[in-house]
C-alpha positions in Angstrom: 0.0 0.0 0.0 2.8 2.2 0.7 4.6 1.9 -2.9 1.1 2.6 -3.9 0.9 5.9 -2.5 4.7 6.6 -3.7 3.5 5.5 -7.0 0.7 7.6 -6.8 2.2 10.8 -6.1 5.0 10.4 -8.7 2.1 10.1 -11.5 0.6 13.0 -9.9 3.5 15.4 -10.3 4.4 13.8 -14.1 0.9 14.7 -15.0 1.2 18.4 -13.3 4.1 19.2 -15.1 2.9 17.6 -18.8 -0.6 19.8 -18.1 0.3 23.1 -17.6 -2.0 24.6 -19.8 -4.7 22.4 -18.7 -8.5 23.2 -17.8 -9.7 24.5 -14.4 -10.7 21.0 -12.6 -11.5 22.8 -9.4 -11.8 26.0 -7.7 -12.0 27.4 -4.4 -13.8 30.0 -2.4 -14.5 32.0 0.6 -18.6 32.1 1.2 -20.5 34.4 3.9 -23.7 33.2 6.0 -26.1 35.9 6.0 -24.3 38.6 8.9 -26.6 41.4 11.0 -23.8 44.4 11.4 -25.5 45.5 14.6 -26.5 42.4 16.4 -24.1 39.8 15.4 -20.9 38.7 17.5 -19.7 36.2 14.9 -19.5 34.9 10.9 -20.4 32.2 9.7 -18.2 31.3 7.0 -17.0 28.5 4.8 -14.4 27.2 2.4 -16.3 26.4 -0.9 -14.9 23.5 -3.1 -16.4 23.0 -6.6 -15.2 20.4 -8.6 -15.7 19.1 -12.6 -17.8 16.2 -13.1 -16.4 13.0 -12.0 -13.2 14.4 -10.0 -13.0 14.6 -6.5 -11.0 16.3 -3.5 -10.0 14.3 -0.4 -10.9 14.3 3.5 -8.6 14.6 6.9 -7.9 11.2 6.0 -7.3 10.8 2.3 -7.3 6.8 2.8 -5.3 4.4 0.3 -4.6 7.0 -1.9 -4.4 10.9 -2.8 -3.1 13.4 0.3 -5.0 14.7 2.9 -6.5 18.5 2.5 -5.2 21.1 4.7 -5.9 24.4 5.3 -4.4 27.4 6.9 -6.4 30.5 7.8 -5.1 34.1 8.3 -7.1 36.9 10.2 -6.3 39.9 11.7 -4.8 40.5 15.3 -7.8 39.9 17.7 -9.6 38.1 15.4 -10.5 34.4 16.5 -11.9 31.0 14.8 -13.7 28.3 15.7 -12.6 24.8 14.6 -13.3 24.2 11.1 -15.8 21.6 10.6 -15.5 18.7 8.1 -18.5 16.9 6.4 -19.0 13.2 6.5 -16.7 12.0 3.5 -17.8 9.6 0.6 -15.6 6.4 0.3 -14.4 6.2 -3.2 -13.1 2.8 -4.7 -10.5 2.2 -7.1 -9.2 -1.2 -8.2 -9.5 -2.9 -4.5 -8.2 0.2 -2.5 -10.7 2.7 -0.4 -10.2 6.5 -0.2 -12.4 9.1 1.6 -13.4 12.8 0.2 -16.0 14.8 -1.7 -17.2 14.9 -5.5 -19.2 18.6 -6.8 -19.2 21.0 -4.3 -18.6 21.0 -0.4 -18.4 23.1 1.9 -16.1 23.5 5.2 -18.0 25.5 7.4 -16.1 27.8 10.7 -16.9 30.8 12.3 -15.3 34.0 13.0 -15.1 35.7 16.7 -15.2 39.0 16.2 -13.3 41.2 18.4 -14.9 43.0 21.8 -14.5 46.4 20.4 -14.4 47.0 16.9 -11.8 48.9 15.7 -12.2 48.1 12.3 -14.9 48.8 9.6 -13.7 46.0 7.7 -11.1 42.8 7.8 -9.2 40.4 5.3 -9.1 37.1 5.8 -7.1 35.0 3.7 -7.0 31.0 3.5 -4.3 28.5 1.9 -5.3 25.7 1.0 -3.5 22.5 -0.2 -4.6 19.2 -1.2 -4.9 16.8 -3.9 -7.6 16.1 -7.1 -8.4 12.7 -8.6 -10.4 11.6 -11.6 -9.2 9.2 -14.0 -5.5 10.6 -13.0 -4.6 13.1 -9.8 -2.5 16.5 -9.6 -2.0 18.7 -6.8 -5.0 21.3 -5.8 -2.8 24.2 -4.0 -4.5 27.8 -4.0 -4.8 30.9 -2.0 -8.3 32.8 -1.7 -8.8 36.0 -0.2 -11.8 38.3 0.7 -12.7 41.8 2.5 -15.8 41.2 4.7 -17.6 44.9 6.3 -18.6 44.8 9.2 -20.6 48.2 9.3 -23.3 46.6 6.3 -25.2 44.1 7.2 -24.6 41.2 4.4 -27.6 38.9 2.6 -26.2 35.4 1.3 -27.7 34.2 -1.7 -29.9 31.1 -1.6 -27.7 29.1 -3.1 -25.6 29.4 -0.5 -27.9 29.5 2.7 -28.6 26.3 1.2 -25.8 25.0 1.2 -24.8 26.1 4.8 -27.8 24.3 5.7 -27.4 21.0 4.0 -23.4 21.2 5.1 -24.5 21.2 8.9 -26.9 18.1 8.5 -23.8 16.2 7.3 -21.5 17.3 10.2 -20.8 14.3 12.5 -22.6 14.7 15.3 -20.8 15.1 19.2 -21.4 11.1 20.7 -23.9 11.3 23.4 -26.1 8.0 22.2 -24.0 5.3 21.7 -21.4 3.4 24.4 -18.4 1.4 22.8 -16.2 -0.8 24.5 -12.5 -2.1 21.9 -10.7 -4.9 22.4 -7.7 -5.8 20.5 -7.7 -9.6 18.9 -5.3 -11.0 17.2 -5.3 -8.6 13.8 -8.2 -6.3 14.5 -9.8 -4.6 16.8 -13.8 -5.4 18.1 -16.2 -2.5 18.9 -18.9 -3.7 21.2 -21.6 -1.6 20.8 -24.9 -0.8 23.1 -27.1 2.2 23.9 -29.9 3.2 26.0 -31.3 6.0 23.7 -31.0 4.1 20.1 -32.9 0.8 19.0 -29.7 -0.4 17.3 -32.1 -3.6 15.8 -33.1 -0.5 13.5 -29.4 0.2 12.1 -29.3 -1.5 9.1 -25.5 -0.5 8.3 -22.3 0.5 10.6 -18.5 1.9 9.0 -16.0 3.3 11.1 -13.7 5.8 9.4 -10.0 6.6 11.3 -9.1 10.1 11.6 -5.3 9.0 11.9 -4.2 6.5 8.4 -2.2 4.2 8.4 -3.7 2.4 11.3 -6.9 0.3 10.3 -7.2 -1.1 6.9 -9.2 1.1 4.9 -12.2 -0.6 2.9 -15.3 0.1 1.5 -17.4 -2.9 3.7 -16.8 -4.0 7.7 -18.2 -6.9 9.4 -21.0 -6.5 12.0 -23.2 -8.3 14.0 -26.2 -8.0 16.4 -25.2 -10.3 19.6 -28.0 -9.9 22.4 -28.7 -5.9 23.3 -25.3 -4.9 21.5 -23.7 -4.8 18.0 -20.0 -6.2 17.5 -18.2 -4.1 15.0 -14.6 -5.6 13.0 -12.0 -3.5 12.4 -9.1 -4.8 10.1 -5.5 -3.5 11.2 -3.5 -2.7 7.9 -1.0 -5.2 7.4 1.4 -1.9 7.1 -0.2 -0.5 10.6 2.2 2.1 12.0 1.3 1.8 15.7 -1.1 0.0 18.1 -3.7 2.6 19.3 -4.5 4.0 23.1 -7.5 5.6 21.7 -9.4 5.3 18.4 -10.7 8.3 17.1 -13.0 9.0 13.8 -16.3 8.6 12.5 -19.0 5.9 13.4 -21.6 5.8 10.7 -24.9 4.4 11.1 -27.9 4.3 8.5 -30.9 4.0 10.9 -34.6 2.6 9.6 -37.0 5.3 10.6 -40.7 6.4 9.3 -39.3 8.3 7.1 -37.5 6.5 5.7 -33.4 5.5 5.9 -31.8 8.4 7.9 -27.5 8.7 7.9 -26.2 9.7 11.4 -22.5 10.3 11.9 -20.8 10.3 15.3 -17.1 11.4 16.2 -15.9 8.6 18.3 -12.7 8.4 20.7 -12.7 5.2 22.1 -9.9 3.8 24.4 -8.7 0.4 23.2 -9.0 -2.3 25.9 
């Protein structure tokens, strides 16, 4: 897996340098909540990724393959952020090997703390961001974006983007206060039992656990679970390359949940300490 990702990134710069004058595959933004100049302590704000059909950007974790997207964020003195928030990913497959990221457009939403007294009508805020871009072959996505906000109008986002905003938060995972899990080590994996007091888990019809950290657990597109009494017991594959043996697992635990309505997908950030 290793010489894979080696292999990978070596295409990745052959095909930079031999495309130079290639299309735009993707672009990036800085997008504005709606913002009342009188009343409001804070921004809502976001990093706006829009990508051509078929190519797609990765997560924290890129997974088997690509790098993982960074970002670094400048304000002004006084000026504070919350942490920037990442959506639940979409596990990609190519030729036996999983990857996690995002395909269209997505959105990483934060907000800005505006200082106590303002001593400014207006502020920059600029954002680097670095990552990587996949279709059918992969090249680097690195780019600056920069914006002036006023603070003494108030601002009106367009629908479009209230929209999106909206949509983004409903795929945020969610802070862990319905589910207890319990991790044992055996043998070449790692078990997650599974039990709650708030959730029917005999209404979950699927469960995947996505790692923040790679490198760690094998990353694939299916995992083995099973209802046993009032809990659910979970499989996690080490990779065969695993750099280190956990104290605590951290990352996503995704659920799709039979409801009235329908199938409903629930995210939870997870930190687990392994028994």
């Amino acid at each position: 897996m290793k010489l894979f990702r080696i292999f990978l990134l070596v295409i990745c710069t052959v095909y930079l340098q031999a495309q130079s004058n290639s299309a735009v595959e993707a672009s990036a933004d800085i997008v504005f909540y709606s913002f009342d100049s009188v009343n409001d302590t804070l921004i809502n704000a976001g990093i706006l990724v829009s990508l051509e059909k078929d190519w797609h950007i990765y997560w924290r974790n890129s997974g088997d393959s690509g790098i993982p997207t960074s970002f670094e964020i400048e304000l002004p003195e006084n000026f504070s952020l919350t942490e920037l928030k990442w959506p639940v990913p979409k596990i990609f497959e190519f030729e036996g090997y999983a990857s996690y990221g995002y395909e269209n457009k997505v959105l990483f939403p934060f907000q800005i703390i505006l200082p106590t007294e303002r001593i400014l009508n207006s502020f920059p805020i600029k954002v680097k961001l670095k990552s990587l871009i996949c279709k059918d072959v992969c090249k680097p996505f690195n780019t600056e974006v920069s914006k002036v906000f006023d603070l003494n109008s108030n601002y009106q986002s367009s629908t479009e983007i209230k929209e999106l905003f909206e949509n983004t938060l409903n795929h945020i995972p969610e802070k862990n206060f319905f589910i207890d899990i319990d991790a044992k080590e055996i043998a070449d994996k790692v078990l997650m039992n599974i039990t709650s007091q708030r959730l029917n888990l005999k209404k979950i019809k699927t469960l995947h656990f996505i790692p923040y950290e790679n490198g760690i657990f094998r990353n694939s597109l299916t995992q083995n679970f099973k209802w046993n009494n009032e809990s659910i017991q979970l499989e996690i594959e080490y990779d065969q390359f695993k750099t280190k043996t956990p104290e605590l697992i951290g990352g996503i635990l995704l659920l799709e949940i039979s409801s009235e309505e329908g199938v409903k997908k629930v995210g939870y950030e997870i930190s687990v300490k392994l028994n």
